[in-house]
Kinemage of the C-alpha trace (Angstrom):
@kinemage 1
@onewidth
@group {chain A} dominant
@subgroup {mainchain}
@vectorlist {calphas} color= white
{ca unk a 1} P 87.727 90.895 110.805
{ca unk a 2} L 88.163 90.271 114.438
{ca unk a 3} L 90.476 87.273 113.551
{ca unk a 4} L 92.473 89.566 111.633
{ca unk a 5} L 93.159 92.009 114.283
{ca unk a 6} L 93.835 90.152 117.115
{ca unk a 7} L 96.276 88.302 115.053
{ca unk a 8} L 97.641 90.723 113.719
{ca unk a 9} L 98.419 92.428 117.026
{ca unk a 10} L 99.624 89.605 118.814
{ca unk a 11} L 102.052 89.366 115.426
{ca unk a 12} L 102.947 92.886 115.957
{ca unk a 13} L 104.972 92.099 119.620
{ca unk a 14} L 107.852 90.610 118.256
{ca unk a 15} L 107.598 93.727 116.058
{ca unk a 16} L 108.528 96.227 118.784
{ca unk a 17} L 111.850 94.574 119.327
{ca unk a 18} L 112.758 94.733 115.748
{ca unk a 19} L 111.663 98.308 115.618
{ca unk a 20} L 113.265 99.020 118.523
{ca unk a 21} L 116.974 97.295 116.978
{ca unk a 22} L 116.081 99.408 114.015
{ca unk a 23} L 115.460 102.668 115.708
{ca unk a 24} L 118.443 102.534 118.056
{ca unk a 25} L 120.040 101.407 114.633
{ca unk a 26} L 119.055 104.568 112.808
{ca unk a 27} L 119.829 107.041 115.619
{ca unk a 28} L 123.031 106.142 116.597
{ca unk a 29} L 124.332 103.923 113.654
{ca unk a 30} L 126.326 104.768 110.647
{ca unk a 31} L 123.823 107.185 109.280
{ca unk a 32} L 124.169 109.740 111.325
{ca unk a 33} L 127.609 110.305 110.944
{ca unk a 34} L 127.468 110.465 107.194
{ca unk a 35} L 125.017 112.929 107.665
{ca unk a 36} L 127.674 115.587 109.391
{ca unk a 37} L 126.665 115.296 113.493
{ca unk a 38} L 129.264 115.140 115.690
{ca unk a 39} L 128.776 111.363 117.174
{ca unk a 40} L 130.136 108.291 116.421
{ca unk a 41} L 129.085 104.860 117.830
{ca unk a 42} L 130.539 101.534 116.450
{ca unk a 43} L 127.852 99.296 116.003
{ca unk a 44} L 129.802 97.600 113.247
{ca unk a 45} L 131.756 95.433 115.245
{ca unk a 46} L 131.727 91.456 115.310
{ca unk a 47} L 128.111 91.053 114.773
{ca unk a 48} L 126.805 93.395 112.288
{ca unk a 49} L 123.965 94.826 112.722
{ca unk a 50} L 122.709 93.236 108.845
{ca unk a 51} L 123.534 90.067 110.521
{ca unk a 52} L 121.871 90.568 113.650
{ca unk a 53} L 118.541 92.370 112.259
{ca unk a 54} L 118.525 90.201 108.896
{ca unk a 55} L 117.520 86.966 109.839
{ca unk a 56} L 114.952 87.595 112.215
{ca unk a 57} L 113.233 90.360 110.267
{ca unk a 58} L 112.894 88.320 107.288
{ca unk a 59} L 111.721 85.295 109.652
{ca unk a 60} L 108.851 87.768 110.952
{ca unk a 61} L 108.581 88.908 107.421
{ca unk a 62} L 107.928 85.569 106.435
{ca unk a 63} L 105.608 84.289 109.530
{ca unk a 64} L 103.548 87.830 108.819
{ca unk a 65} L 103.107 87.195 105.138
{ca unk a 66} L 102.151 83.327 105.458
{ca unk a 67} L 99.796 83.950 108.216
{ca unk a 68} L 98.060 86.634 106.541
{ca unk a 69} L 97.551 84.482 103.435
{ca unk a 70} L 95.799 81.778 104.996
{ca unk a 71} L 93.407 84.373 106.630
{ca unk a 72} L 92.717 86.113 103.404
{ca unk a 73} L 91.810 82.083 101.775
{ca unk a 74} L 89.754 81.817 104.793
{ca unk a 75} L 87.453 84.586 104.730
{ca unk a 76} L 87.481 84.080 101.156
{ca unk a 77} L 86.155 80.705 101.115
{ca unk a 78} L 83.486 82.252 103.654
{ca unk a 79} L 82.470 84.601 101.095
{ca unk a 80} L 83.322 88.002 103.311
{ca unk a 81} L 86.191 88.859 100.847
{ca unk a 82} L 85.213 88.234 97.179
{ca unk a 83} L 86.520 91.720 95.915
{ca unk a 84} L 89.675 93.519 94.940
{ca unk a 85} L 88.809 95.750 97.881
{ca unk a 86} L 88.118 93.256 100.489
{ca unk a 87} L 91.573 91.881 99.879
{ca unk a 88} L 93.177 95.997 99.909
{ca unk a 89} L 91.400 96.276 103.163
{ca unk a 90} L 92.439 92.883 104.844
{ca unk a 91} L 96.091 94.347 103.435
{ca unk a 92} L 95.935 97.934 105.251
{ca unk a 93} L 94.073 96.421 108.448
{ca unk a 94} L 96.962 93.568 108.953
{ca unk a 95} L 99.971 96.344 108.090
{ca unk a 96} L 98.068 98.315 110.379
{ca unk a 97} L 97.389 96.442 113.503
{ca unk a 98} L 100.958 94.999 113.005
{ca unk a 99} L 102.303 98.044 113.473
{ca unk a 100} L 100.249 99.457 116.862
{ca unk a 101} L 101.886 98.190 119.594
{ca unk a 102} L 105.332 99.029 118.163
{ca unk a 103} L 104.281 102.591 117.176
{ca unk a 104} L 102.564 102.871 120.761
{ca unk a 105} L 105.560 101.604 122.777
{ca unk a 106} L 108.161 103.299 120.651
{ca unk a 107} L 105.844 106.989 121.300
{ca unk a 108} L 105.883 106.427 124.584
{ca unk a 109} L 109.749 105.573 125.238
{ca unk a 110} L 110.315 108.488 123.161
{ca unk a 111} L 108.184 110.884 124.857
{ca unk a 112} L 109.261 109.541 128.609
């Protein structure tokens, strides 16, 4: 389970430039406006931002899911994760260490 985490966590860097893309995205994209506030920024210009956050999301997507596959045939075939729970657990640990340095350097950009 050690494995899992570190792995998982050293997957999760690349993560906090995605979220970060995503959240700068979100706050001062297209969505806003439709939403009735007052600012506008045009982050639809040359490069989309589908065309810049697309590829490399579903390349990390990808990497994450593959990696995390192998480790769930591994500590199968070493008998630690026979069950339907084992493999739900593996699951929420790996989304969840994925997402911890993003989440923690996102919190603390925010709150700074």
């Amino acid at each position: 389970m050690t494995r899992l985490f570190v792995v998982n966590v050293l997957l999760g860097i690349p993560g906090i430039i995605y979220f970060w893309m995503l959240s700068l995205y979100i706050s001062q994209g297209s969505i806003l406006p439709a939403a009735g506030t007052s600012f506008a920024h045009n982050l639809e210009g040359y490069f989309s931002s589908n065309q810049v956050l697309g590829p490399p999301l579903a390349i990390g997507a990808i990497v994450w899911v593959l990696i995390n596959v192998y480790l769930v045939n591994r500590r199968k075939r070493s008998g630690a994760c026979q069950n339907a729970s084992g493999k739900t657990a593996h699951w929420l640990t790996a989304f969840g260490s994925t997402l911890l340095l993003p989440v923690l350097l996102l919190a603390t950009i925010s709150l700074g």
